[in-house]
N, C-alpha and C positions, 0 to 999 in steps of 0.2 A: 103657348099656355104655360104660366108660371105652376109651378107644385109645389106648394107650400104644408107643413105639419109642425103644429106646434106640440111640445110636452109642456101638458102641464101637473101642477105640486102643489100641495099643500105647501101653508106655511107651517103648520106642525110639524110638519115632515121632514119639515130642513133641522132640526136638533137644535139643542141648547146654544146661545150664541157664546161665544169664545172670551171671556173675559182675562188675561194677563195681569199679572202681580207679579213684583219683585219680594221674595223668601231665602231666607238660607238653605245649605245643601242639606238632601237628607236622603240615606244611605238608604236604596230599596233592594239592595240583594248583594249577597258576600258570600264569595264560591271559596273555600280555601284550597290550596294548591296542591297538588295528587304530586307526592314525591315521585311515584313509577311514573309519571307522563313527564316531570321535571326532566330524571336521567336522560330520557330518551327525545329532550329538544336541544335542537341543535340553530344555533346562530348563523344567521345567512351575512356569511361577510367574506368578498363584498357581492351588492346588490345591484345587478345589472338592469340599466332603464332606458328604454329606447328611446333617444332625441333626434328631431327631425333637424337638421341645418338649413335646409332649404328652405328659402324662401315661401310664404305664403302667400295666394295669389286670390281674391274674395272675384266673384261670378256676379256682373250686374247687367240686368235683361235694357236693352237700348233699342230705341224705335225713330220712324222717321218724325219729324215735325208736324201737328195740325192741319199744317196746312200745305203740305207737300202729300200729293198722291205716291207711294212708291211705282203702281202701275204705267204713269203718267211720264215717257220717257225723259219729255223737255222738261217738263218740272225740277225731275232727277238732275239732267244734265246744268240746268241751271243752279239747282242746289250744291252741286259737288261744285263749280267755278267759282262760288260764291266763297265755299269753306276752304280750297285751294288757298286763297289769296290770304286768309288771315295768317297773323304772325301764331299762336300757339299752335296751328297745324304746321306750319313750316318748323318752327321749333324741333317739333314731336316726329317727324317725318327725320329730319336731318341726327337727331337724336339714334333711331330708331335703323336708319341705313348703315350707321356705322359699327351697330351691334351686329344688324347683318351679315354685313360685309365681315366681320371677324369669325362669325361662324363658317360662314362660308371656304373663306381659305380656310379655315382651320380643318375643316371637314375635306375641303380638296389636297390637304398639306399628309393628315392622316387617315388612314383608311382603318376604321373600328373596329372592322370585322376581321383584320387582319391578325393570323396567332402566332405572335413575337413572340411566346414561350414556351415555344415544340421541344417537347424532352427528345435528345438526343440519347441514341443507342449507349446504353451503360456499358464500358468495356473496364474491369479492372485493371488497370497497367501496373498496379502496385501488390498485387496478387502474391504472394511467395515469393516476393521480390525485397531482397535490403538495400540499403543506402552503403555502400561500401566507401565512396569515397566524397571528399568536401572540398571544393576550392572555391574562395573568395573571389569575390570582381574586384581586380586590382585598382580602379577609379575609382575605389569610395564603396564601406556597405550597403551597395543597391541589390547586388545581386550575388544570389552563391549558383553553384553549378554541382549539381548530383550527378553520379555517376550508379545505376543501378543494375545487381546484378542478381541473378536466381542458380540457386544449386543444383535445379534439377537442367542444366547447359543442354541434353542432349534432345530435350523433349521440346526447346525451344528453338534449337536448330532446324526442326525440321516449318516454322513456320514463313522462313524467306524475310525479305530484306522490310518487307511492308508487315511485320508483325509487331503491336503493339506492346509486346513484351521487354522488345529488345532496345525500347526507345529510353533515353537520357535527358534529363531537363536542366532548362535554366530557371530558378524561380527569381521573382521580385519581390524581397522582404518583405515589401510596403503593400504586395497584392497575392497571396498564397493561396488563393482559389483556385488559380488555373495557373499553367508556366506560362512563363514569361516567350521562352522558346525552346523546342522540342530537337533535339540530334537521335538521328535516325541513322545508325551503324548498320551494319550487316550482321555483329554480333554485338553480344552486350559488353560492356564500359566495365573494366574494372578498377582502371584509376584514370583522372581526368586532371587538367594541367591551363590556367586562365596563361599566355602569354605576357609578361610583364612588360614588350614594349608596345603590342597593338590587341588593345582588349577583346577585337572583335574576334580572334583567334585564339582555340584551345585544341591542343593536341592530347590523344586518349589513347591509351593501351586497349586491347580487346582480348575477349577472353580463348582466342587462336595464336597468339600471338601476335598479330599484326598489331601496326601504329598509324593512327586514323591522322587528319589536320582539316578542323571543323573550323569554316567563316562564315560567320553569322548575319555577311551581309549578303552571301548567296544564297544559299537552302539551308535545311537539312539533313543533305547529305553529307559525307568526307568531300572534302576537296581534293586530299589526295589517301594516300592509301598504299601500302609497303607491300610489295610484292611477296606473295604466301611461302615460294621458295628463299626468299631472303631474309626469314624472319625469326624471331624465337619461334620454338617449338612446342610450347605450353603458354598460359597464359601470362600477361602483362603486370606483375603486381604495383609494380610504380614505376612512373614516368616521370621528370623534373626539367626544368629548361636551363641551360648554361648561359650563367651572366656574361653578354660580349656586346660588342659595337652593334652589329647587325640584327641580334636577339633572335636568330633562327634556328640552331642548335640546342637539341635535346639528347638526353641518353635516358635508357630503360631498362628494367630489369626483369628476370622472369621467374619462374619455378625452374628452370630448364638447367640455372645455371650459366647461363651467359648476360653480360652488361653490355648494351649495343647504342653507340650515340648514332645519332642520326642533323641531317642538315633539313628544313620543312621542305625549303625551295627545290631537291632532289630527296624527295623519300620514296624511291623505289629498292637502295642499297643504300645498308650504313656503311658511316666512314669509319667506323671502326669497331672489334668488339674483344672482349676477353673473358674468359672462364673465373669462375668464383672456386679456385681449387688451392685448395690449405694446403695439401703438398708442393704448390709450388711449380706445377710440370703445364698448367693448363690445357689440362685433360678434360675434355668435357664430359667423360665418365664415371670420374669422378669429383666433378663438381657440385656444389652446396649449391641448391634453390635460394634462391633471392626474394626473401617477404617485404623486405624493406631495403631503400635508402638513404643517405643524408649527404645532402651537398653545400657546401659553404661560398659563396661567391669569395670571396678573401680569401681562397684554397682551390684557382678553379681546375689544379691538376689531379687534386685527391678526392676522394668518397669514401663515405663510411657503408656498407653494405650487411645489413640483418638475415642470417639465415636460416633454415627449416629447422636444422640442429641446432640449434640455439648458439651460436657463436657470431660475434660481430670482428668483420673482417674492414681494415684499412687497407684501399687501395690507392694504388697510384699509374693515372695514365699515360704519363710518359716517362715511365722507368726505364732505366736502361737496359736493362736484361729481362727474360720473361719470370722469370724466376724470382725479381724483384716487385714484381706487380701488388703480388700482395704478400704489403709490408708488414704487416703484425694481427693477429687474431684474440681475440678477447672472448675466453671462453663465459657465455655469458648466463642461459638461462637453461633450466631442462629441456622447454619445448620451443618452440620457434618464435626470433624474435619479430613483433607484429611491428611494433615503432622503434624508429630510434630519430634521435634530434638533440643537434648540438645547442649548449646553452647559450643565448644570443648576446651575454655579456661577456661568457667566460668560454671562448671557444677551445679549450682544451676538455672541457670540461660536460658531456652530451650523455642524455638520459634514455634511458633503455624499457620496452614492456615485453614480456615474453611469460609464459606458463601461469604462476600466480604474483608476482611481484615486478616492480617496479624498480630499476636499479639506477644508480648515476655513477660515471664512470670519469677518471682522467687518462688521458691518451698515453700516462708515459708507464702508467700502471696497467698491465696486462691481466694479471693472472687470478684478482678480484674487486669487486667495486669498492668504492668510497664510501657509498649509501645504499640501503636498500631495504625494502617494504616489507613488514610481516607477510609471511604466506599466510593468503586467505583461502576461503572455500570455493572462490568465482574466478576464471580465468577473467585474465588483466586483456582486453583486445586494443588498446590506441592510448597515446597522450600528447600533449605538446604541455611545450614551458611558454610562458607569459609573453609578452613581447614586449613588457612595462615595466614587469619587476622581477629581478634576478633570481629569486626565492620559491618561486608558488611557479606551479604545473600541474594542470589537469591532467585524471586520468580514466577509463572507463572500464564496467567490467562486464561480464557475459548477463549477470542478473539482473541487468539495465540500470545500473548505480554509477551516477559520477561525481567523484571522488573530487577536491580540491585540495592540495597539499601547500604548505608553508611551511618550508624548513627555516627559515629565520623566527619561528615559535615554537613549533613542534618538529620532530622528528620522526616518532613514531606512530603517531597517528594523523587523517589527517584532518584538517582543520573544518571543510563544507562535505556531506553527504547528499547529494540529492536523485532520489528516486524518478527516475526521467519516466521510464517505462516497463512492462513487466517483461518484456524480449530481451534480447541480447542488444548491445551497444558493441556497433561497430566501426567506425568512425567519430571521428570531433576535428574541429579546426576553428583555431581562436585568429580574429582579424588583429589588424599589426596595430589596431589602438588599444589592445590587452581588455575591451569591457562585453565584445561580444561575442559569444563563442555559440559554435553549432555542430549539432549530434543527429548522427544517424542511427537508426536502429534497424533490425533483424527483419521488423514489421513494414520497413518503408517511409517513415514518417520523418522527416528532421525537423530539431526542436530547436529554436534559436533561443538562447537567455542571457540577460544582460546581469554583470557581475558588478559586487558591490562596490563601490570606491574604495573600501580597505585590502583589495583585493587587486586592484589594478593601477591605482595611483602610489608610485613606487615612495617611500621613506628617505630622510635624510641620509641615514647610516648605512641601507641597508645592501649596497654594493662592495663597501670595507667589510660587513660583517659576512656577507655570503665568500668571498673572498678570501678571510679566514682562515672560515669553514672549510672551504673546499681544501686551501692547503694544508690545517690542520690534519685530517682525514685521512689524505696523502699521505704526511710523514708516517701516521698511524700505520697505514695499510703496508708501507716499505718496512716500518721495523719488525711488527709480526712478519712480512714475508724475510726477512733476513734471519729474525730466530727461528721462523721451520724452517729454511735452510742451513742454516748451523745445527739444528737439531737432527735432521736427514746425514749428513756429513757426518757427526758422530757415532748416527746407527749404523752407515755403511762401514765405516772403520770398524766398531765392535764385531759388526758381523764377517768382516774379514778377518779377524783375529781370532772367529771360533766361537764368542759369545753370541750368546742365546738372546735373541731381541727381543 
């Protein structure tokens, strides 16, 4: 039974019919603009709009044919052989398998539900931890090598060999997210050393005195390791490697006062060691602690050695006498010397940081520098000279300022200031193509920065005019020191004769 209801209507009821005309515009209402609503709109910019990328896919209801029963099994199965055989079904089918087929492996390849980005345990390793020291990968700047050490040693010792405080990294310039690879000492690094003949080797002072030998094609661990009774007594402040045929031999210095070389292939005992003692007796009682020292491959019997009391000592290791070892002291700065490094053109001629200034010395002048820096308000901690150009040396100071100087412009001040960080600056180490240099800081962080080409691509003149200089300077520093020695000479006379000085 159908049910059918009609509505019905007037035609009165339906209203006036709609008639259309083309008129000009005519104004039916004009709000004028509320200054307080004005202030207080704001501009939405920018405006975000949700766009769908994906495909749209339209929903069309589809039935069997007229004259096909779906009920009607053979019908069916006759129908489907029928559609089988034409070409757009085979088309659409072959089409249609090989989308399948790529989800399929792709689904079998990846598994969706799988959580690739499980936050790993936050452990800070870089905690109260500084960057003490910098060594370049001697293959090329791919990689430098941190050396990290914390002040508070004794709270760290008790965490054992597997604690995350004590560990040392190599980074990869190119990838600074995570190390490149991880040296895991017993104790912490406090200067670290790339081998110049086989890269995969770096030997490391620690902060007990022992001397580590890290290969980075076996673990993390030392490979070898100096035995505790054979070693300095305090800790490692720099370690250097001696230019020879075999490139196995290193020597190290401590706070302790003693300089100890060492061979890698037997580092259980050094082949040799001697005391850093200004009188001469190599007394280890009275020996100077070792903050620094400087080796010249062109020199490979002598060293220059920076110590706590601010004096820089030239030694020599195959003196003849003990008493000859160390050959001349250079009384150098109030507080101890942090760097020192020979100028790579003018090897007489090596620069010094200690207390608040920055000094340059020549070897045959003892008793004052040639050059030397306003005192400032911020202890001076590291420098090095160029490796490009004769003239310019960085230098770094305690209120995270480093300094770029250019004695072939200026003298007294120096030429680049730049604010690294608001910590202390404790390390720098510029690679030997003079443009990129890297700084550690108090906070852990090192900063690589590339230097300007006025700054590293060396000048026509500018190895005659530093040359000069340096021996201008010289003459300068010998005639003052001869007229206060003629002057001293004359007051000793007066005052042996009765006059009043």
């Amino acid at each position: 039974m159908e049910i059918m209801y009609v509505y019905s209507k007037r035609r009165s009821e339906f209203g006036r019919q709609c008639s259309f005309s083309d008129r000009p515009a005519e104004l039916l209402c004009d709000i004028p603009v509320d200054p307080v609503l004005r202030s207080s709109f704001i501009d939405k910019n920018p405006v975000d709009v949700s766009i769908d990328c994906g495909p749209s896919y339209s929903e069309h209801e589809w039935g069997w044919p007229r004259d096909i029963n779906p009920l009607e099994m053979e019908q069916v199965i006759r129908f489907r052989k029928k559609v089988e055989k034409e070409e757009g079904y085979l088309r659409s089918m072959a089409d249609l398998s090989k989308r399948m087929e790529h989800c399929i492996k792709q689904n079998n390849a990846v598994d969706i539900y799988e959580n690739f980005f499980e936050d790993p345990p936050y452990i800070d390793m870089f905690n109260k931890r500084s960057a003490v020291h910098i060594t370049w990968y001697p293959d090329g700047p791919k990689k430098i090598a941190v050396a990290y050490r914390d002040d508070s040693f004794d709270e760290i010792s008790e965490g054992g060999e597997d604690c995350p405080y004590l560990y040392s990294f190599i980074w990869d310039v190119e990838n600074s997210n995570h190390p490149d690879f991880t040296l895991k000492p017993p104790f912490p690094l406090c200067c670290l050393e790339f081998s110049p003949k086989d890269s995969h080797l770096l030997i490391g002072g620690l902060e007990n005195g022992q001397v580590a030998l890290f290969d980075t094609r076996k673990n993390s661990r030392p490979c070898e390791l100096t035995h505790i009774e054979s070693c300095h007594r305090d800790r490692v402040t720099k370690i250097l490697w001696i230019a020879s045929k075999i490139g196995t031999e290193c020597f190290s210095a401590s706070v302790d006062g003693q300089v100890m070389w060492w061979d890698t292939r037997k580092l259980q005992e050094p082949l040799e060691y001697m005391c850093l003692d200004t009188a001469k007796r190599q007394n280890l009682k009275t020996a100077d602690g070792a903050l620094s020292i400087e080796y010249e491959a062109t020199m490979p019997t002598k060293f220059m050695a920076g110590t706590e009391q601010g004096n820089v000592l030239t030694c020599n290791r195959k003196a003849k006498s003990v008493q000859e070892r160390v050959s001349s002291v250079h009384v150098g700065h109030v507080g101890g010397v942090r760097a020192i490094q020979r100028n790579p053109f003018f090897l007489k001629n090596f620069l010094t940081v200690g207390d608040w200034t920055a000094k340059i010395w020549v070897d045959d002048h003892k008793d004052s520098a040639i050059w030397s820096s306003k005192y400032g308000q911020h202890y001076m901690t590291d420098a090095c000279w160029s490796p490009t150009r004769a003239g310019v040396f960085l230098t770094s100071r305690s209120d995270g300022m480093m300094e770029v100087w250019d004695i072939t412009h200026m003298h007294a001040n120096s030429v680049l200031k730049v604010k690294v960080t608001e910590e202390c600056l404790d390390s720098m180490r510029m690679y030997d193509n003079g443009q990129m240099v890297a700084v550690g800081s108090r906070e852990g962080l090192v900063m690589l920065y590339n230097l300007n080409e006025s700054l590293f691509l060396p000048d026509k003149n500018e190895k005659n005019i530093i040359s000069n200089l340096f021996e201008r300077e010289a003459r300068r520093e010998k005639l003052l020191e001869s007229k206060h020695r003629e002057f001293r000479t004359k007051e000793r006379i007066k005052s042996s004769l009765g006059y009043a000085v």
